[in-house]
C-alpha positions in Angstrom: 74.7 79.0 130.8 73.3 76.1 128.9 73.8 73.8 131.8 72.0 75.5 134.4 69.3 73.1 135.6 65.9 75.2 135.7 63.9 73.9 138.7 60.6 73.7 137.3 61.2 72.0 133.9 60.4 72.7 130.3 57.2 70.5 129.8 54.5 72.0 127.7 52.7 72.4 131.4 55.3 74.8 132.6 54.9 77.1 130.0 51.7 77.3 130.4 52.2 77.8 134.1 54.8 80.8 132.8 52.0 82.5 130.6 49.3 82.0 133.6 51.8 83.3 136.3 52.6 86.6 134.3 48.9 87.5 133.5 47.8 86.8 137.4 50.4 89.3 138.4 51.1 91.8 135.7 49.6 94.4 138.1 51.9 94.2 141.1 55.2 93.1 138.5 54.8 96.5 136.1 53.2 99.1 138.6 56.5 100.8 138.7 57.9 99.7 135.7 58.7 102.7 132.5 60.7 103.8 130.1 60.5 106.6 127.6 58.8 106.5 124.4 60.7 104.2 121.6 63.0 102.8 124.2 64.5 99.4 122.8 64.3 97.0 125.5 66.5 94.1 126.4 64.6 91.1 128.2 66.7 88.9 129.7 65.3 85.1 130.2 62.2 85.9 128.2 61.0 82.3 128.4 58.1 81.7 126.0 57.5 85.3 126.2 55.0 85.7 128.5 56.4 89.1 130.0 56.9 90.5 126.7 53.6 90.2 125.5 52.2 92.4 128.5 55.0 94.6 128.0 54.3 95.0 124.6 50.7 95.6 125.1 51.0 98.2 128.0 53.7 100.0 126.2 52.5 100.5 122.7 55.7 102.5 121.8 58.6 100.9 123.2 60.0 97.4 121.4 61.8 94.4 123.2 65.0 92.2 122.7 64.0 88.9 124.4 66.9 86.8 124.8 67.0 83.5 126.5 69.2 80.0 126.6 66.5 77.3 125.8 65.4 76.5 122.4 62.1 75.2 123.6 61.2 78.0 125.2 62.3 80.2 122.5 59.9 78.4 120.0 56.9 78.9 122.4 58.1 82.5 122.1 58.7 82.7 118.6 54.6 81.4 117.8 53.1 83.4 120.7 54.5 86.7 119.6 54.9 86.3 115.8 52.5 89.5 114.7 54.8 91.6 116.8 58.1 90.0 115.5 56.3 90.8 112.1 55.9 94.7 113.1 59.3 94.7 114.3 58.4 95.2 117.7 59.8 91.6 119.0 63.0 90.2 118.3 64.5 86.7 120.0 68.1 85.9 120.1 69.4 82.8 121.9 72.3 84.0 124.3 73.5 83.8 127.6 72.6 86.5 130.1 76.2 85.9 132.1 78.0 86.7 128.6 75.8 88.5 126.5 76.9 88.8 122.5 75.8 92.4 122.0 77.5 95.5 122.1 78.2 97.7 124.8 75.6 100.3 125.0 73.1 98.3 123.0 70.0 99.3 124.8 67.7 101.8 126.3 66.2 99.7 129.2 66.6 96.2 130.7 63.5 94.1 131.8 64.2 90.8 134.5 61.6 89.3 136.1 62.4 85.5 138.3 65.6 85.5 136.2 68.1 85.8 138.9 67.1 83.0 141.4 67.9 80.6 138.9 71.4 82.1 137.8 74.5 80.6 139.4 76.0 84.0 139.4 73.6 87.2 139.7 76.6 89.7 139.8 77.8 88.4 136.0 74.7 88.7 134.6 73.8 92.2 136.2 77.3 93.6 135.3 76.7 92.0 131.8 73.1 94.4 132.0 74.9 96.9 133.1 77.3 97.2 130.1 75.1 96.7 127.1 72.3 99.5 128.6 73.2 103.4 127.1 73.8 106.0 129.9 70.9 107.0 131.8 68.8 104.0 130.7 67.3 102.3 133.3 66.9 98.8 135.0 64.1 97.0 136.5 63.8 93.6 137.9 61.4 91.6 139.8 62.7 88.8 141.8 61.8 86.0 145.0 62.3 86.1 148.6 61.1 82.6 149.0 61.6 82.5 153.1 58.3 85.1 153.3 55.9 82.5 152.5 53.3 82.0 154.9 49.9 79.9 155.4 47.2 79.8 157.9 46.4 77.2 159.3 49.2 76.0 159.6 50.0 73.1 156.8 53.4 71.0 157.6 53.0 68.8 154.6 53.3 71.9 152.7 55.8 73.6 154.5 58.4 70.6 154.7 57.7 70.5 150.4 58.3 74.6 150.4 61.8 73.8 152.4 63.0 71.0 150.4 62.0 72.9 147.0 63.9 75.7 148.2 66.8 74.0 149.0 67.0 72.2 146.2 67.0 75.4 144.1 70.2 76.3 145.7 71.7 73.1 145.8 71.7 73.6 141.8 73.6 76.7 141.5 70.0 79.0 142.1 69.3 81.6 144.6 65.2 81.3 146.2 66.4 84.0 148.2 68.1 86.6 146.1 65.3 89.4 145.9 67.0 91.1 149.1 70.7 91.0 147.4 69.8 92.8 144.6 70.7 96.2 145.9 74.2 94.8 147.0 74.5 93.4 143.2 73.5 96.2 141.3 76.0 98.5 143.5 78.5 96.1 142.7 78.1 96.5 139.1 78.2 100.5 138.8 74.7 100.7 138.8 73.0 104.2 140.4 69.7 105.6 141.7 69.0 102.3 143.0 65.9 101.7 144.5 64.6 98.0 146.2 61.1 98.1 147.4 59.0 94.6 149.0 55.9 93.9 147.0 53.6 91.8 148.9 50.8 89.3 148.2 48.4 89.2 150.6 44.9 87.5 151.3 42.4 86.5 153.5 38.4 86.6 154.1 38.8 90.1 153.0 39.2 88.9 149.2 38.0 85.6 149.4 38.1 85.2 145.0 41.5 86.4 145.1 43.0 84.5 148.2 41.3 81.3 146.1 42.8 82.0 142.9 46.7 82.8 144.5 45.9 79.8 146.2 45.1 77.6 142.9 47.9 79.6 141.2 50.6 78.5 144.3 49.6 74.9 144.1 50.8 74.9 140.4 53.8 76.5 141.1 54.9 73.8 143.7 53.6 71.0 142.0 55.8 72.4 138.9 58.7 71.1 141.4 57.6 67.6 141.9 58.8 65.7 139.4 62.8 66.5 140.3 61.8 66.5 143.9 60.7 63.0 143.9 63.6 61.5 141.2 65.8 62.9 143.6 63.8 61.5 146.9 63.6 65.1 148.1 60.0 64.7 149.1 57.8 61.0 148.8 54.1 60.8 147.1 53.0 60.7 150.6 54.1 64.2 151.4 53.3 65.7 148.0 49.6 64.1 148.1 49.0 65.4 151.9 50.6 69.3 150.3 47.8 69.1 147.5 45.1 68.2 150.8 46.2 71.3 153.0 46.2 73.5 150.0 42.6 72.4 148.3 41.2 72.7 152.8 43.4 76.5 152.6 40.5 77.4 149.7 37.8 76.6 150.9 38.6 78.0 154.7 36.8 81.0 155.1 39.3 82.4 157.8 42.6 80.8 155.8 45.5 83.3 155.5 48.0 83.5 152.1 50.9 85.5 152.2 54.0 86.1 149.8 56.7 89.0 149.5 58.4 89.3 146.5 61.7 92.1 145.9 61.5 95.0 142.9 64.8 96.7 142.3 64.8 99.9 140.1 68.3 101.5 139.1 69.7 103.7 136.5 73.1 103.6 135.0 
């Protein structure tokens, strides 16, 4: 797994994008989202822990596993989490979500959030989850469905970026469309009670703060992209500069339209 090329980079800016993305959302990722009391959690792709801080707080009696393949990120995790590593609440361990190190049965939940889009095989790393959870314990994941995204007015700088940032993802062994295969993967790997759902983001005049901050949010996501979009002459300045001009017109445009579905999968073994 330590060769998978992770589309938005590891610059200190991306992990601050990470932190900012889980606090925006944390009420649409965990509204469905529990385990019982002093359930042991495995986190898979923690990142610089930005999920498992959230978790951590919201459940006050459960404690995580974060594992991930980056060192970087791992650090970021390791200094942003250290009182609860100290309580013995948080524990990191570098490994590889397609060929996890632990024991079968390990664990009383699993936790995946934007993991699987980036994975060039979903089904290893669910059957992987599948084996190291305990009977009964249960699964939740949230995860892209990239081709839902939609703007008003309609912005074709933006629109032809979207496309070739999409398509790059797949071209390097990712999946920006994998939220609606989740069901089919988590059959495959033995998994029951399985429940997908489509979580949706959307904004207009009605919420005009919130529509503005998605907005601001959505222009750092694709930016994130940029810099391997250009070296690769995906996209020119050109097209990336005329993006950041529709989206900067999009907030201030009292009748502009935002919209985004995302995929949560729920399942038990």
């Amino acid at each position: 797994m330590s060769d998978i090329k992770y589309l938005h980079g590891f610059s200190s800016e991306e992990q601050d994008r990470l932190i900012d993305q889980a606090e925006s959302l944390a009420s649409e990722l965990y509204q469905y989202v529990n385990w019982p009391p002093q359930s042991h959690i495995l986190e898979v792709a923690c990142g610089v822990g930005a999920q498992s801080k959230l978790l951590l707080d919201k459940f006050k009696d459960i404690k995580i596993t974060g594992i991930d393949v980056s060192d970087d990120q791992l650090r970021v995790a390791e200094k942003r989490l250290h009182s609860e590593i100290a309580q013995s609440r948080f524990f990191l361990k570098k490994d590889d979500a397609m060929n996890m190190s632990f024991k079968s049965e390990s664990f009383d939940g699993a936790y995946l959030c934007w993991v699987l889009e980036h994975l060039p095989n979903p089904q290893l790393a669910l059957n992987e989850v599948y084996r190291v959870l305990k009977g009964g314990a249960k699964v939740f994941i949230n995860e892209v469905q990239n081709h839902t995204f939609f703007l008003h007015p309609y912005s074709p700088a933006t629109l032809k970026y979207w496309y070739e940032f999409n398509d790059h993802q797949w071209n390097i062994g990712g999946d920006p469309f994998v939220g609606s295969k989740m069901g089919n993967y988590l059959k495959a790997a033995g998994f029951s009670n399985i429940e997908v759902k489509t979580r949706s983001l959307h904004y207009d005049n009605r919420e005009p703060q919130k529509r503005e901050e998605r907005i601001t949010y959505w222009t750092r996501l694709l930016l994130s992209g940029a810099p391997a979009l250009l070296d690769i002459g995906k996209i020119d300045k050109a097209t990336v500069e005329e993006m950041k001009l529709e989206l900067e017109a999009l907030k201030k445009d009292p009748n502009s339209v935002f919209y985004y579905s995302f995929m949560f999968a729920e399942a038990t073994k």
